[in-house]
Phi, psi and omega in degrees: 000124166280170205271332180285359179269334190265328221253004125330312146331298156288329166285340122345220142075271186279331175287319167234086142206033109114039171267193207213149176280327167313280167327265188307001150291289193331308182304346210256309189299307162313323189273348216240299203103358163327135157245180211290350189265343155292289169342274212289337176294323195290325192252345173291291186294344146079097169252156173265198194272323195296318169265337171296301201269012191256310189278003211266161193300305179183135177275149192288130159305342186251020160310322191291351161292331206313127190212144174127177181262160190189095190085010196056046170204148161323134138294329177263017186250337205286105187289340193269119194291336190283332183295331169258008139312261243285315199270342166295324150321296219283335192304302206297299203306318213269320176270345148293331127347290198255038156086007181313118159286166198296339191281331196279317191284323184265021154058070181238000000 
């Protein structure tokens, strides 16, 4: 599946609940290290997830707080390391959604 494919979706999402595409770049950049303009080459070219978190500059050392359920599975129990890079994305997204502030969301 490509990443460029979700990630309308993810920007859906966060606009209504009155979020911003910036905020979602920004949650996507913290987790990946993308900047905005690797991000938009990435959704241009249309990679897939496998190759978007294999090309990403370096996933945040503080992914591994990431915690909670997403799709009814644990994010930190989940053993296939790319799905949970994907469900760590979807986490991130899901608490910018529901209105979570950014110092929070970026485990800062």
């Amino acid at each position: 599946m490509s990443f460029a494919s979700v990630y309308p979706h993810y920007v859906n999402k966060a606009e209504k609940k009155g979020r911003t595409k910036q905020e979602v770049d920004t949650v996507i950049g913290w987790l990946t290290g993308y900047t905005q303009e690797s991000l938009q080459a990435a959704i241009d070219t249309k990679i897939d997830f496998e190759n978007f978190f294999a090309q990403a500059p370096c996933l945040h050392p503080n992914a591994s707080k990431i915690t909670g359920v997403i799709c009814g599975y644990r994010v930190e129990e989940i053993e296939d390391k790319l799905m949970q890079k994907i469900r760590y994305m979807d986490k991130l997204i899901d608490e910018l959604a529901k209105g979570r502030p950014m110092e929070k969301i970026l485990r800062k």
